[in-house]
C-alpha positions as CSV (number, residue, x, y, z in Angstrom):
1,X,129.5,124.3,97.8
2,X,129.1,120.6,98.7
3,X,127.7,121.2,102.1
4,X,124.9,123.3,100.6
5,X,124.8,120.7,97.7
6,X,124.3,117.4,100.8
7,X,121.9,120.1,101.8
8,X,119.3,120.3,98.9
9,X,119.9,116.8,98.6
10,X,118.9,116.1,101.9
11,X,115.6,117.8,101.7
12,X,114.7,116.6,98.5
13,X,114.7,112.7,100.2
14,X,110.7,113.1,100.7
15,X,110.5,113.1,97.1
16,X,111.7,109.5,97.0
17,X,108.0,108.3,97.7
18,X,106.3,109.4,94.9
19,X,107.6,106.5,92.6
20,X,105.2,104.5,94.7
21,X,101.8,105.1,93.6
22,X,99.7,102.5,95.4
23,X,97.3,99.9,94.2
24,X,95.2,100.0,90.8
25,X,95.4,99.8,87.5
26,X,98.8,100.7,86.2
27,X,100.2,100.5,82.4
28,X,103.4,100.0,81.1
29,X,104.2,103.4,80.7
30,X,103.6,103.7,84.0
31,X,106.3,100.9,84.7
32,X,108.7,102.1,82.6
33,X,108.4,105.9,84.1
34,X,108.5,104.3,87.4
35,X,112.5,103.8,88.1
36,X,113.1,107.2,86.9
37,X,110.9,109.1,90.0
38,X,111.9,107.6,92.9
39,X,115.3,108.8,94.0
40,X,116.0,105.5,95.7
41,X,115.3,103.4,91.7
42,X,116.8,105.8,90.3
43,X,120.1,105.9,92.3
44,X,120.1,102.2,92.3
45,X,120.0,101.5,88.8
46,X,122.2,103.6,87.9
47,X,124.6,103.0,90.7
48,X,124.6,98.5,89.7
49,X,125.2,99.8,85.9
50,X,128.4,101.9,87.4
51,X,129.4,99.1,89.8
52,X,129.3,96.8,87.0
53,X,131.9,98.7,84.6
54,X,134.4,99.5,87.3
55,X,134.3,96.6,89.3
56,X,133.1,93.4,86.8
57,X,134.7,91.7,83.8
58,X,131.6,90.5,82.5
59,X,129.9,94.0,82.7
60,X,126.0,92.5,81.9
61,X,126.1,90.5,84.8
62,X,125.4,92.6,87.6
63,X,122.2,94.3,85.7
64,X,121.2,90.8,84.1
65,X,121.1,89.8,87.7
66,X,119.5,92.8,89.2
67,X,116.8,92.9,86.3
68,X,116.0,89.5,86.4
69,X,115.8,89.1,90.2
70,X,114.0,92.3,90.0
71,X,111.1,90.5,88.3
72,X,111.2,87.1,90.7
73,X,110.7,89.5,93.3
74,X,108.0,91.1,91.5
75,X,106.4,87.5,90.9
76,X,106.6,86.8,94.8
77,X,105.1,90.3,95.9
78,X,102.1,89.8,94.0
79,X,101.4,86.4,95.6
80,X,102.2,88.4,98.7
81,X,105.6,86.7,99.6
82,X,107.4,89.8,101.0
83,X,110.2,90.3,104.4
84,X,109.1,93.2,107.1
85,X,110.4,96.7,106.7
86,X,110.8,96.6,102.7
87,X,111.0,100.1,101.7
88,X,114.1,100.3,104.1
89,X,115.5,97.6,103.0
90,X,114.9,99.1,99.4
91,X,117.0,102.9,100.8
92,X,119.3,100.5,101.9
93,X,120.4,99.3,98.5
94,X,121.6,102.9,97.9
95,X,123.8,103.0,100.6
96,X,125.2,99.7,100.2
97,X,126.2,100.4,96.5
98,X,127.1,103.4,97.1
99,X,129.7,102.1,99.5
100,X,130.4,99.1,97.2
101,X,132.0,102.2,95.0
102,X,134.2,103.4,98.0
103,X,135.6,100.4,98.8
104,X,139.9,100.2,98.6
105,X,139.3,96.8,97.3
106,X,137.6,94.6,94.8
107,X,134.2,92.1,96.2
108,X,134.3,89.5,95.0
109,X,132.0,88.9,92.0
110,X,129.6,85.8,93.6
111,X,129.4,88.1,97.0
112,X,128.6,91.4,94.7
113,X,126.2,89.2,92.4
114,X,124.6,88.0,96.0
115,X,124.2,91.5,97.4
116,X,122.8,93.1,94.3
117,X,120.9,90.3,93.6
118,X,119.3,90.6,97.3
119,X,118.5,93.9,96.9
120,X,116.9,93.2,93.2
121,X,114.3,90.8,95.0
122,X,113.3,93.5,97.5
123,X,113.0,96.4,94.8
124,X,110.5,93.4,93.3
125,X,108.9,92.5,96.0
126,X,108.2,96.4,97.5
127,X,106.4,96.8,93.2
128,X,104.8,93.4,93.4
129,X,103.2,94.1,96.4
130,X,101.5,97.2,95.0
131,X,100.5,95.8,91.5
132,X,97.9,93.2,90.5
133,X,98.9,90.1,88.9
134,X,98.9,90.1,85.1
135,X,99.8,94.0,85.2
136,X,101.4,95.0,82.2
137,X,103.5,98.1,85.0
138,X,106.4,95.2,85.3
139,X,107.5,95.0,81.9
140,X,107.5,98.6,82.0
141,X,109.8,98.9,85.4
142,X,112.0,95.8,84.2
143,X,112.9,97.7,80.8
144,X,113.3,101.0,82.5
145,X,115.5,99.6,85.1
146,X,117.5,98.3,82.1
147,X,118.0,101.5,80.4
148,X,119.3,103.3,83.7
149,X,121.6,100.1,84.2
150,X,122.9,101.0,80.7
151,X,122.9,104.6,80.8
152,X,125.0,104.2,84.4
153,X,127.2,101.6,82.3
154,X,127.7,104.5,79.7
155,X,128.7,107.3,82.1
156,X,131.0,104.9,84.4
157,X,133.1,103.9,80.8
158,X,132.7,107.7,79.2
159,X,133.5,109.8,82.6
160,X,134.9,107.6,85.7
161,X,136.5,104.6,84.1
162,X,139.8,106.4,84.3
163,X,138.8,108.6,87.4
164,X,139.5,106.8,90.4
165,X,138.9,109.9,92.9
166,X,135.7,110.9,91.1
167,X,134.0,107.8,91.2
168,X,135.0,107.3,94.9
169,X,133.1,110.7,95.6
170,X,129.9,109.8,93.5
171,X,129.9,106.4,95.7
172,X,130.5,108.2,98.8
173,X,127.7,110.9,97.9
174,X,125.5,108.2,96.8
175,X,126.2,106.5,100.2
176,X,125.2,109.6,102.0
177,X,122.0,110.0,100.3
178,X,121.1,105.9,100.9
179,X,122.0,106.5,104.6
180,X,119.6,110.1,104.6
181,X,117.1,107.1,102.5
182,X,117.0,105.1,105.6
183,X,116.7,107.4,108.0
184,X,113.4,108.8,106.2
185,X,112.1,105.1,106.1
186,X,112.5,104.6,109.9
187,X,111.5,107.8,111.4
């Protein structure tokens, strides 16, 4: 059952580029709709909100940090301040937190903060680069990437918070899919 489920997964990775929907006019629903379609948002929302129950004391941390970097790299892609090679660096973040999940030991919070925070400012920079300044479509992502934080907090404290071997498997599936991510970025 779990090969044929990697399977359907695997296929479906093409589908990750339709949350990018090029240049033009954009409107905040089109923001807020925007974490929710791409399966590489999507993931890592949810995966920083799950990180942040399992692994942080101060549980808004990690998705104050992710949210607000998430908008400073917005602010620098629309002034055209990006790295090479963002949208791998963007798959990346889903196999990096996914493995942040697997891990038999606790990062510490300052070097989790730093790598979430890293990957924020590229999720920013890959939207700012695609929007034109003023655009109403950041609000949007910046409060739908809070909800998904919150509804990943939610189902890490309701369902894995006292499930050690099911959260290691969603963070090891969720690593698979960020490495399948990358690969589809680089080929």
């Amino acid at each position: 059952m779990s090969k044929r489920l990697a399977a359907l997964l695997l296929t479906a990775l093409p589908l990750a580029a339709f949350a990018h929907t090029g240049h033009g006019d954009h409107t905040f629903i089109d923001g807020f709709t925007h974490p929710f379609l791409g399966l590489d948002h999507l993931l890592a929302m949810l995966l920083v909100g799950v990180w942040s129950v399992l692994h942080a004391r101060h549980v808004w941390l990690a998705p104050l940090t992710f949210v607000t970097l998430l908008a400073a790299g917005a602010a620098l892609g629309q002034h055209g301040i990006v790295v090479p090679q963002l949208e791998p660096l963007v798959a990346a973040s889903v196999l990096v937190l996914g493995v942040m999940l697997t891990l038999p030991f606790r990062v510490g919070l300052s070097a989790a903060l730093a790598v979430i925070g890293g990957f924020a400012l590229f999720h920013g920079m890959a939207h700012g680069g695609e929007l034109e300044q003023g655009s109403t479509i950041m609000a949007g992502i910046v409060l739908g990437s809070a909800l998904l934080h919150g509804l990943g907090m939610g189902f890490a404290h309701f369902v894995l918070k006292n499930r050690p071997t099911l959260a290691l498997r969603l963070g090891q599936l969720v690593a698979v899919i960020g490495g399948g991510l990358v690969l589809s970025t680089v080929l």
